[in-house]
N, C-alpha and C positions, 0 to 999 in steps of 0.2 A: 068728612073725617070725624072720627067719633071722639068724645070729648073726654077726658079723664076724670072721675068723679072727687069732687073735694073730701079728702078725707079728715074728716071732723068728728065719724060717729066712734069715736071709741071710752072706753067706758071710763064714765067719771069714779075719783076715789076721795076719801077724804084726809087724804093729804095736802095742808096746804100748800108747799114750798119743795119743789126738786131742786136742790142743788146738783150742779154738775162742776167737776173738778177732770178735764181733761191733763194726765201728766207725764213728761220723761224723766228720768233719773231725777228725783227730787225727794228721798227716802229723809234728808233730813230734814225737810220743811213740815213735809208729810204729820207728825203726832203734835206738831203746835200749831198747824190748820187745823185738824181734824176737832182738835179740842177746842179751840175759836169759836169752828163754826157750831158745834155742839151744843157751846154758852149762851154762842147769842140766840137759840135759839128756846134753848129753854126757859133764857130769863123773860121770851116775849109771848112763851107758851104755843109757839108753830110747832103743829103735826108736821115730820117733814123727812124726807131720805136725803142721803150724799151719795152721790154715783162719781166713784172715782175711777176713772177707766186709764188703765194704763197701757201709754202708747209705747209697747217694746221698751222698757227701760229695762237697765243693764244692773241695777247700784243696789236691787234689794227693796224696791217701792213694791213692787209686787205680792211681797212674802211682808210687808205690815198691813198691807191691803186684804190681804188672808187673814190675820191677826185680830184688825179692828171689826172685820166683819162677824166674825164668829162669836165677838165679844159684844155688838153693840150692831142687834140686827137694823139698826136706821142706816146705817154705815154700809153700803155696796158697793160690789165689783167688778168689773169689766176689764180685759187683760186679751190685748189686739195680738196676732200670731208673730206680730213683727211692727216694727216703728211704720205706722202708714201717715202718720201727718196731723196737724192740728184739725182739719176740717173733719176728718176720718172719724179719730173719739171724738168729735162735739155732734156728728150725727149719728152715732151710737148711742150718746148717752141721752139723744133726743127722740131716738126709737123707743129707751126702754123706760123716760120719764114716767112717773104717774102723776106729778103734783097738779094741781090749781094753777102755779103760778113756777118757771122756771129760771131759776139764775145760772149762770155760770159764772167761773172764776177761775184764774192762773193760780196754781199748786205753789207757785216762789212766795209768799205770804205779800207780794208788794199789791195787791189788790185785799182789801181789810173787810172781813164778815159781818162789820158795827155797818157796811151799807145795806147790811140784807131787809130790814125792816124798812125803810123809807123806798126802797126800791118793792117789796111786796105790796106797800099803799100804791105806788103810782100804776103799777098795774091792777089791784083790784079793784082800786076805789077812784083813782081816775080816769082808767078805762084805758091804759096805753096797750097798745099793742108791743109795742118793745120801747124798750128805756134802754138806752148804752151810756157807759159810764165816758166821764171827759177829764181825765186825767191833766188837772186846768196845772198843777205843779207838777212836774216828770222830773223821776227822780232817775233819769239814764243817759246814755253816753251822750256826747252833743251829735254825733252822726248820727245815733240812734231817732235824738229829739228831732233836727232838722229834717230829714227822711221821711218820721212825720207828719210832722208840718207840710210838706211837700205831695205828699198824697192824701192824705186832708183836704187840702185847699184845689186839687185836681178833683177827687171822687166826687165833694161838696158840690162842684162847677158838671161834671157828668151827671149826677142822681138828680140835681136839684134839691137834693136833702138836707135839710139844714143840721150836720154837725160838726162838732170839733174833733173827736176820735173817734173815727169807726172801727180802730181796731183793738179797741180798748177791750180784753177779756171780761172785765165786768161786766153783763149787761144782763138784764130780766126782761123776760117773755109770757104772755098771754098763752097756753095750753094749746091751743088754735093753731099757735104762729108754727111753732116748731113742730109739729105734728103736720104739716104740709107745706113746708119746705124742702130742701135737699140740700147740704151741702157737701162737697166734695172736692175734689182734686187742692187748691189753697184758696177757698173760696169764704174760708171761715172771716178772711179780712172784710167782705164784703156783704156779709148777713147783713144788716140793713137794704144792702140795697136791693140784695133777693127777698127780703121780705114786703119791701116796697113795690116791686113786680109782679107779689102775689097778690096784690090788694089789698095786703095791710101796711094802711097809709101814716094812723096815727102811730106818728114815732117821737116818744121824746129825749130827755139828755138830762143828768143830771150829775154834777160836780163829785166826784170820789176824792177821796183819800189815796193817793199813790205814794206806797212806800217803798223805801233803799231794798236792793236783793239782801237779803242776809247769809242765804244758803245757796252754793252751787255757784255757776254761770251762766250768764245769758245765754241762749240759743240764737239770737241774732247773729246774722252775718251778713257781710254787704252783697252777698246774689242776691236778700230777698230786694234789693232796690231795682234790678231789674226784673223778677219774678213778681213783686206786686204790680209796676205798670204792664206786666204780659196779663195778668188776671184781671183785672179796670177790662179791657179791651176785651176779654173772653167772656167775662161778665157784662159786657154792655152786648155784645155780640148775643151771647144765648141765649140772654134773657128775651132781649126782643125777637130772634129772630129764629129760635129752636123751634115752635110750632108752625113756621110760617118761613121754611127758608127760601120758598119760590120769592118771596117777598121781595130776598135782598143780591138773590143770585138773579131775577127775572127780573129786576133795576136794571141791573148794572149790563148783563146779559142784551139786553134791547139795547140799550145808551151804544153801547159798541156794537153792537151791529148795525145797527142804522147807522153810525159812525161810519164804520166801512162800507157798507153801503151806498152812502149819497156821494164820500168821496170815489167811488169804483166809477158810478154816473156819469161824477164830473170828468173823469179823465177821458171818459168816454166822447162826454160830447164835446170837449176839446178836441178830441181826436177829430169828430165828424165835422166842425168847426174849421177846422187846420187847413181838410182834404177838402171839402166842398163846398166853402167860400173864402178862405182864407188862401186858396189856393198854395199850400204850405204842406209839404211832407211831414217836418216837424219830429218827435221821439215818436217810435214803438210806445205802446200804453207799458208793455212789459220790461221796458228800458228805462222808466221813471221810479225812480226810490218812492214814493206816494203809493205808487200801487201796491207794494209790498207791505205797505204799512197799512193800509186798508185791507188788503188780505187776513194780515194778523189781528185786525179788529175784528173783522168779521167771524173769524175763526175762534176766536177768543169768546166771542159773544157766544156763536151757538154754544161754546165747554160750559160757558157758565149758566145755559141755559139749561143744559144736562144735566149739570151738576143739581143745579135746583129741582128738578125733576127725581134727580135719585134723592136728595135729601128729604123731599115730600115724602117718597116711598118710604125711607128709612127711618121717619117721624110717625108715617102710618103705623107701621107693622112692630113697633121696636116696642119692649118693655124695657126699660132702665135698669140693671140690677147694681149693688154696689163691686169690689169687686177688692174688698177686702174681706178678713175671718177674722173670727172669734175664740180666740182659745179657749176662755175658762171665763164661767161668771159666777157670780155669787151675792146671793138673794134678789136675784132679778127677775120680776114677771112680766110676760108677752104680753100685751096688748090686749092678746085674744083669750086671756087665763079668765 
């Protein structure tokens, strides 16, 4: 099966610092980030772009995202055809990064731009591959917090990763990291982990600043508590087992069929048992609940052995493409410019 090549070689520039600001309807936070992160960056003297990519917002973020751009060419923009998702704009805005060194941050102002610089050292001068921010005070609902806390403490126990919030929007990346990853469908809660299944292992954590919403309202709502543990599970499921589904269909696939299998056997030689020394009539084999249930083993086992076989094929032959659009951007260059 032929191997996908790491995509690593794309051209270096000398900008330190991509910031990425994925957002919905957040027009009024919008001109007292923008100006934050502006500050903090000229008082630290970072070369640096803001890629603010707007996910279908309704309120007018759009049309100052036009605004700042035009006025203040570090300031970029990206504007999705339609609301696709948090995971959506964070690998948009990590197709079109150029910097050194990548942050991202929530558009609500409650993640603060004064971490940008302590977060730039520990990826270039201590070599992290990703830094996520641990929002150690949370300044949000108690279901919000506890919910949390709650998948935290499951991921933490899945990845083996050691942290407190992986779903902290704060968090800075290695140039590397996000340029050969993928995220997609709601899987942005999980970047550590997919970043830990591509081989970058150095991850570390460091305490942010979380502050109150000032503007707007939370986008939380209680499906995502069942939609993050369906993603743990889709996320531990793909990551292992996307190049290699014979792997986990051709397990399970064998285990049930030799299951049915060795019980078909035994009913069998019960039978021959019964008749030829038992001197015993005894049930029909097809009169016994067991045979039927060894049937559905066996039968179960070759589908899942199929299955794994079509999943090979469909691993072979498949290119991934995303399967969302881009309406409008502005000052943004490809990769291959």
């Amino acid at each position: 099966m032929p191997f996908k090549k790491v995509r690593e070689r794309f051209p270096l520039s000398n900008i330190d610092i991509s910031v990425i600001v994925p957002l919905k309807d957040e027009a009024e936070s919008l001109p007292e980030l923008c100006a934050w992160i502006e500050r903090v960056m000229q008082t630290h003297q970072f070369s640096y772009e803001v890629i603010l990519i707007d996910d279908g917002s309704e309120d007018g973020s759009w049309d100052f995202i036009k605004q700042i751009s035009a006025q203040k060419p570090d300031f970029k923009g990206i504007s999705l055809n339609r609301n696709y998702g948090k995971s959506a704009a964070l690998n948009t805005g990590f197709q079109a990064a150029q910097g050194k060194v990548v942050i991202t941050m929530d558009a609500d102002l409650q993640d603060s731009p004064d971490e940008i610089p302590e977060l730039y050292q520990m990826i270039s001068q201590q070599k992290y591959d990703l830094v996520s921010g641990w929002k150690k005070e949370r300044r949000d609902s108690f279901i919000k917090n506890e919910t949390s806390k709650f998948y935290n403490a499951v991921t933490r126990w899945f990845s083996g990763i050691k942290l407190h919030d992986f779903n902290c929007g704060l968090k800075a990346y290695n140039r590397r990291v996000i340029k050969n990853i993928e995220v997609y469908g709601e899987m942005h809660r999980y970047i550590p982990v997919i970043a830990k299944w591509a081989g970058y292992k150095k991850i570390g954590e460091k305490v942010v600043k979380h502050q109150a919403r000032k503007y707007g309202k939370t986008k939380f709502g209680l499906e995502r508590f069942i939609y993050g543990f369906l993603d743990l599970l889709t996320i531990s499921f793909v990551s292992k087992f996307r190049k290699r589904p014979m792997h986990f269909f051709g397990v399970w696939g064998t285990f049930s069929f030799l299951l049915g299998f060795f019980f078909t056997l035994y009913l069998a030689y019960d039978k021959y048992m019964n008749v030829f020394y038992r001197h015993i009539q005894g049930r029909e084999i097809v009169d016994q609940p067991l045979f039927y249930l060894a049937l559905v083993a066996i039968l179960a086992g070759i589908q899942l052995f199929l299955a794994g076989f079509i999943g090979e094929m469909i691993t072979t032959n498949s290119h991934k493409t995303n399967d969302y659009v881009i309406a409008e951007q502005i000052n943004i260059k490809s990769d291959k410019d």
